[in-house]
N, C-alpha and C positions, 0 to 999 in steps of 0.2 A: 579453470581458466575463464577470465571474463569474455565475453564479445569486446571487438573492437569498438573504438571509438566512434565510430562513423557508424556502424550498428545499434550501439549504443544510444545513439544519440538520437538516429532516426525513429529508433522503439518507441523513445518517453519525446518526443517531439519536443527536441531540447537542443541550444545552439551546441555544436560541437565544441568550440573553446570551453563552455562550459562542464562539459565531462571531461576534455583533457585538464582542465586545471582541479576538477572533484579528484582522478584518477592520482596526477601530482602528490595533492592535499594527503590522500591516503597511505601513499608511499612513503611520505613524508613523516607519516605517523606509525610505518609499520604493518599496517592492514594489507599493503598489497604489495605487489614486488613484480618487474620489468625483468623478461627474460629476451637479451637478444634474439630476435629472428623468431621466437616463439608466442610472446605477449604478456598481457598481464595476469597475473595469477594471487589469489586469497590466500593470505597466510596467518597461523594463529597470532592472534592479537597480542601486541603487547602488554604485558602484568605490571603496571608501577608497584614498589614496593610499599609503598602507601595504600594501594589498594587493596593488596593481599592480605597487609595486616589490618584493615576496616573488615574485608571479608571473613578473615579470622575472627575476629571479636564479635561481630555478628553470630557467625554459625555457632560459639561457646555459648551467646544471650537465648539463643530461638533454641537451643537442646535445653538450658535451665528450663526456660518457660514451659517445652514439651513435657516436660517430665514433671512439671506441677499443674497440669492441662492447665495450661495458661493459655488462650487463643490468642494468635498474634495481633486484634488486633487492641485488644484489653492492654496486653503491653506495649504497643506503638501508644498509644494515649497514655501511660503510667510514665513512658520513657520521655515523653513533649510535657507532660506535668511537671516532671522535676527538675526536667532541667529550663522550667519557666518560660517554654514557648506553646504558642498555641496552634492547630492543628492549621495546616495549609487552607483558606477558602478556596472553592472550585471557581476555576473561570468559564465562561460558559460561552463555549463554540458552537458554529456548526458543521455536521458531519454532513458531503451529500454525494451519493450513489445514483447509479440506475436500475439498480433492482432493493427491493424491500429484505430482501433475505440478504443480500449482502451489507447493505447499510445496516440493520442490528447487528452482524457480525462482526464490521470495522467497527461501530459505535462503541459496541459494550469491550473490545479490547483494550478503546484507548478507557475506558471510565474504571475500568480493571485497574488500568499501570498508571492514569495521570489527575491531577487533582481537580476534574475538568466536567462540566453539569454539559452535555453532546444534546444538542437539538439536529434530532436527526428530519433529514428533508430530500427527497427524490431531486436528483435534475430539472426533472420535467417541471414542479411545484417551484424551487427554489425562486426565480422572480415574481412569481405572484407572492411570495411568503416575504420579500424586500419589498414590495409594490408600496409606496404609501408609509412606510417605514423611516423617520426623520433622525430618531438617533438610536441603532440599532445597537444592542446592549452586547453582542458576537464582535470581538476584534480578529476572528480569525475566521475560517472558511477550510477547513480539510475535506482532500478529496484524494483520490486517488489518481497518478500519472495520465490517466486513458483521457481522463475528462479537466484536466488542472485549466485548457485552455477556455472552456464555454463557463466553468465555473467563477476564471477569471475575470473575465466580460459580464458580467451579471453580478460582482459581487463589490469588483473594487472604486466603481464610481459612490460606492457607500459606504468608501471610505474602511471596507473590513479587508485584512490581508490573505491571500490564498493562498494556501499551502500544499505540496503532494508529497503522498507516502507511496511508498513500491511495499507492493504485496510478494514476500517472500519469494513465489514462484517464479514470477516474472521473467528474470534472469536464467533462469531452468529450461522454460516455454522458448526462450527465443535462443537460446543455447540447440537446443532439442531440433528446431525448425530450422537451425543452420545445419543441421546434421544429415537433415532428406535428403536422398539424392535428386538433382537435376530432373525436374520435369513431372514431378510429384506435384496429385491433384490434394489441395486443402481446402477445405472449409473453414471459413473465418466464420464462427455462430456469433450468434447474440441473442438474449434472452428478449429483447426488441430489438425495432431499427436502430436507436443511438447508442446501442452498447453495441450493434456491429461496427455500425458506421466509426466509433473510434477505434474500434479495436483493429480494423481496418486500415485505420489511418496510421496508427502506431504499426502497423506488421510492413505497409508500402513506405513508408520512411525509413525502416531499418535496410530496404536494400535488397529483398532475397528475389531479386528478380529468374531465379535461377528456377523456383515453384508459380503453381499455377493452381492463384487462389479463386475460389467461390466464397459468396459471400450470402448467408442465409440466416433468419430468427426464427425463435422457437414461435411467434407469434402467426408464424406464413401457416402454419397448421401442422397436423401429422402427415398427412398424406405427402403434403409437398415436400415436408423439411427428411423423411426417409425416402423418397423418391431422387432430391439431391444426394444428400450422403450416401449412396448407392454409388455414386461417380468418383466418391474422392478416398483415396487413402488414410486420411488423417482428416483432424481435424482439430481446433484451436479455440479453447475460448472459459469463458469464468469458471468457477468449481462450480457453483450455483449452476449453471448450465447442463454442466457436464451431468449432473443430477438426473436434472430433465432428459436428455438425452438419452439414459439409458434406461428409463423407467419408459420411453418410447419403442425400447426392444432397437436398438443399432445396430447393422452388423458385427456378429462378437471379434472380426479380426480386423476393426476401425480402429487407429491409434486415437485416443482422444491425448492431446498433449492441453493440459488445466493451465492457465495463466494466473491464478491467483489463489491464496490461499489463508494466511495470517498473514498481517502487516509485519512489513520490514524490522526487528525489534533497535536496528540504528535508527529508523526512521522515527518511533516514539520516541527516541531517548532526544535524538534533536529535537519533537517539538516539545518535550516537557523544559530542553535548555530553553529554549524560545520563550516558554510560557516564565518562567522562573527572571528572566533579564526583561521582560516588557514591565513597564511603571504601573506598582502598584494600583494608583487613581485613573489610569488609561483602561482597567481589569474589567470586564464586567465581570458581579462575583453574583453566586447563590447561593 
């Protein structure tokens, strides 16, 4: 079952029409389904028969290949040969994060799944790395929900478009945090102050005024940051984190509820439509 709309919406600090009309969209397409008096709930995706039979022929091509160790990508090139096209150019984005560990980890997902050269860049860096910059070669700007607003403000007077992806969990964590009972102490961590301070922002726009958060980073030190979490029952915040966290010795019966984890794989698959429908000569390529 998703969160409501109003939760929803508060989480990724996003107008509410706008998830009730994504919410719509999906319905509309099958992905999700309206239970009276209950809410909205995931349900298996629609198969077009067109798709099933691409998937078929596929899975017949990559078993040949296997079975001649043919690696696939020797025959993705053999396959764009003959049939006289030539291999996608990469566009080159930028990815930007608040921690170093998780930016290579969104980075390299999307350079995995999408035809795309990622210049990865911290937060904190990303205006110095525009500063001075007259035609920046990035049409785009991915980040993730937490940060889509400062990355915004910083990116589009230059004319490059921002984009947010949800990290798989996300929807899990604030599912999870509606679950506490009433009057339960959390901890909103962050690996610094701006990865509290939005995660923050994202947990008091969803509404749970029902809990009673703390808000702490790993940067306050050991001393303090185990001295806090000694108060709270749970606690909320990146998988990056969550790392640190216990490698500081937690207590072992602290819920750590992770808010992220691998990007959303709807969320690649729109921006590789994205990338695919912007004009060729608008690309920057490498």
């Amino acid at each position: 079952r998703l969160p409501s709309i109003r939760a929803m919406a508060g989480f990724l600090r996003v107008n509410r029409n706008t998830v009730a009309r994504v919410f719509t969209d999906l319905e509309r397409e099958g992905y999700v389904e309206s239970r009276r008096g209950s809410g909205v709930y995931v349900v298996e995706p629609p198969v077009e028969a067109e798709d099933l039979k691409r998937q078929e022929v596929l899975e017949r091509v990559m078993a040949l290949a296997a079975a001649q160790d043919m690696p696939v990508e020797d025959l993705a090139y053999a396959l764009l040969a003959r049939a006289g096209a030539r291999p996608q150019e990469k566009t080159a984005i930028l990815f930007v994060e608040c921690t170093q560990a998780e930016l290579d980890q969104f980075s390299d997902e999307l350079e995995d799944q999408l035809p795309v050269e990622v210049e990865r860049v911290l937060i904190e860096d990303l205006a110095d790395k525009l500063s001075g910059v007259e035609d920046p070669p990035w049409r785009l700007a991915v980040t993730t929900f937490f940060h889509i607003h400062e990355v915004q403000e910083i990116v589009e007077p230059h004319g490059i478009e921002a984009v947010a992806l949800l990290a798989e969990a996300t929807l899990e964590s604030l599912q999870r945090l509606m679950e506490l009972p009433s009057g339960t102490q959390v901890g909103v961590v962050g690996w610094g102050r701006t990865c509290m301070q939005n995660l923050s922002r994202s947990i008091e726009g969803a509404g749970l005024d029902q809990l009673n958060f703390v808000q702490v980073y790993v940067d306050q030190g050991q001393e303090e940051v185990l001295a806090i979490l000694g108060r709270v029952s749970a606690v909320v915040c990146a998988s990056i984190t969550a790392r640190r966290l216990r490698e500081l010795d937690v207590p072992e019966d602290l819920e750590i509820i992770e808010e992220d984890r691998i990007l959303d794989q709807g969320g690649i698959e729109m921006l590789g439509k994205m990338l695919r429908q912007m004009p060729r000569i608008a690309q920057g390529t490498v």
